[in-house]
C-alpha positions in Angstrom: 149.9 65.7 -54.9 153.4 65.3 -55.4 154.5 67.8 -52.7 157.2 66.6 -50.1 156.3 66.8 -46.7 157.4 65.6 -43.2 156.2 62.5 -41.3 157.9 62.6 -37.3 157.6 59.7 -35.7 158.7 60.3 -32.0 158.5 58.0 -29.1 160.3 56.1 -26.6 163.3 53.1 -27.4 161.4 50.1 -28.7 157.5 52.0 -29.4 157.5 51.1 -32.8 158.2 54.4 -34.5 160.9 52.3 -37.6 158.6 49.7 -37.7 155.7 51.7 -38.3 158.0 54.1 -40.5 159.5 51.3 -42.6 155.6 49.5 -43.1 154.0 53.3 -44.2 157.1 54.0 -45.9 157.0 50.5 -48.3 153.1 51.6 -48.6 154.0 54.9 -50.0 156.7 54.1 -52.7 153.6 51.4 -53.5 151.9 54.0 -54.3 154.3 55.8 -56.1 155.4 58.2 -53.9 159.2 59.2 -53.5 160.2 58.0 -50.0 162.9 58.7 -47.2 163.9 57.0 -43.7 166.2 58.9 -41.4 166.3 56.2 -39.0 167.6 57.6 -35.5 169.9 54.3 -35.3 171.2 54.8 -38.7 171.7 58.6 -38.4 173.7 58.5 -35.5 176.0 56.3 -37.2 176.0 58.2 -40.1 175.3 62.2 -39.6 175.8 62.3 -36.2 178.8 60.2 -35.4 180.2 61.8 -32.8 177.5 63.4 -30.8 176.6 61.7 -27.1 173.7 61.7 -25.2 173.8 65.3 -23.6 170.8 67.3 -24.2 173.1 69.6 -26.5 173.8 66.7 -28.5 170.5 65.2 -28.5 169.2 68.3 -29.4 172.4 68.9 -32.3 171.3 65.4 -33.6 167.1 66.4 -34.2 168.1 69.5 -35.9 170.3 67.8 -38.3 167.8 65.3 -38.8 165.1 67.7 -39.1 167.4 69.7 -41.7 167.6 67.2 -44.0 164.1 66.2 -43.6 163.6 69.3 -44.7 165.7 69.4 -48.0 164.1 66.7 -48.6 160.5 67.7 -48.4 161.0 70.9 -50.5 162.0 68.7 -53.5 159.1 66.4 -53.3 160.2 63.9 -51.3 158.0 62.6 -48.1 160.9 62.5 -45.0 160.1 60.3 -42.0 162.4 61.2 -39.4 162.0 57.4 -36.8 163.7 59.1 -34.2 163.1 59.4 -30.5 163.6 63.2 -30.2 163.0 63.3 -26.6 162.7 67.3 -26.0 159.5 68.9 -27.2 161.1 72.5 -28.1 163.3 71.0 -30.0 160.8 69.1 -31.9 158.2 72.2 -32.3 161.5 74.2 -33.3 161.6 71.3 -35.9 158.1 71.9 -36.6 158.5 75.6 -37.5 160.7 75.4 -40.3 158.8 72.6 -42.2 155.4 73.7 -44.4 154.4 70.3 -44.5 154.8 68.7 -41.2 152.8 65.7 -39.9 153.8 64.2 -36.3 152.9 60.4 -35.2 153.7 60.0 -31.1 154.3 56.4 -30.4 152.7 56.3 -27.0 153.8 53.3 -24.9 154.5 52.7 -21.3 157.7 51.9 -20.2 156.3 48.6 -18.5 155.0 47.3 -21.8 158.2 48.8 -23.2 160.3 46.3 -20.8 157.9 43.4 -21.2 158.7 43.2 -25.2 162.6 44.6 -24.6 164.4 41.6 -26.2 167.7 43.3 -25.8 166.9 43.6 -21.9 168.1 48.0 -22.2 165.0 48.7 -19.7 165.7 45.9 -17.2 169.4 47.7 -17.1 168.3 51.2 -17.4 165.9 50.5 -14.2 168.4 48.7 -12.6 170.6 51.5 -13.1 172.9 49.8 -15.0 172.9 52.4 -18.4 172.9 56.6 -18.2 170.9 58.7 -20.2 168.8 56.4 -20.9 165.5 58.0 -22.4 162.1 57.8 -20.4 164.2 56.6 -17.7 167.1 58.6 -16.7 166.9 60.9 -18.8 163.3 62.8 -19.6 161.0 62.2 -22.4 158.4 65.0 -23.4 155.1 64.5 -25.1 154.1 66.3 -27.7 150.8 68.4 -26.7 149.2 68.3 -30.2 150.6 65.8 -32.5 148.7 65.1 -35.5 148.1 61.4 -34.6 148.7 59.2 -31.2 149.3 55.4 -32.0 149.1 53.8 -28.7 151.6 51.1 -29.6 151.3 49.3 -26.2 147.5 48.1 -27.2 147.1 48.4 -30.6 148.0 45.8 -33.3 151.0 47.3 -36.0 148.4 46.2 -38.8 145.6 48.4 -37.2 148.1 51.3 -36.2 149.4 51.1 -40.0 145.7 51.7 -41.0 145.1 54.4 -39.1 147.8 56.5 -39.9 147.0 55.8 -43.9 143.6 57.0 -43.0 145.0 59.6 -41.3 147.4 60.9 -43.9 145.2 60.4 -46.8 142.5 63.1 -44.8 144.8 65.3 -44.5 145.4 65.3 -48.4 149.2 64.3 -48.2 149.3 61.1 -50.1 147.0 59.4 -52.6 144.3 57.3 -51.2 143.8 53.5 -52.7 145.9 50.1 -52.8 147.4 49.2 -49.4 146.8 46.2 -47.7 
């Protein structure tokens, strides 16, 4: 039961995927799992300083990410990439390389999206106001079969949080019990 795997959260700015990631993620070293966020904020900063917003460097960006999600997961470790990784090949290329691999699509619209944007980045993406922007100016694919949808526009975080417990626990990838 030890055995490392991959949990890909993937979605658009502001679905949920680090809060989600952080609330499984606290869960799991609960349960005495070994744990690790690559947080798509927090890499860019770090691993990726540097790269822009062209699909080259978007793309650069989830294979790094995916790479050391990778490392990770070989040595026991359960990797959650919280990154938006907006092309699909990219992702399945992603995918392919990991043995374990379990991916969460943070489905939201982009109305609900700008409704809850605090920091106001959708009003100015649709006003035209940022490039590249993700869902907006710049594409976002679906995955065709993730593991698991969370439909964070309607569902509750508590209830989401639930689920994809459940959902990980079916699939024999982390230890059942405790939780909230």
């Amino acid at each position: 039961m030890n055995e490392g795997f991959t949990l890909w959260f993937t979605g658009l700015s502001g679905a949920g995927k680090s809060t989600l990631a952080n609330l499984v993620a606290e869960e799991l070293r609960h349960r005495e799992h070994r744990v690790e966020i690559l947080d798509g904020d927090e890499v860019r900063t770090n691993l990726s300083k540097g790269l822009g917003f062209s699909k080259d460097d978007r793309d650069t960006n989830i294979r790094r990410i995916g790479y050391v999600c990778n490392l990770l997961a070989r040595n026991g470790v359960i990797a959650i990439s919280a990154a938006i990784s907006p092309y699909r090949d990219i992702r399945d290329e992603v995918r392919r390389n990991h043995q374990r691999f379990f991916e969460v699509y943070m489905k939201c619209t982009i109305e609900k999206l700008a409704e809850r944007d605090v920091k106001g980045l959708y009003k100015k993406a649709l006003a035209g106001e940022i490039k590249s922007f993700t869902g907006i100016s710049d594409p976002y694919e679906e995955p065709f079969h993730p593991e698991l949808i969370i439909d964070s526009g309607a569902e509750q975080v508590e209830h989401s949080f639930k689920k994809l417990l459940n959902a990980l626990e079916a699939k024999g990838y982390v230890r059942s019990g405790g939780g909230r």
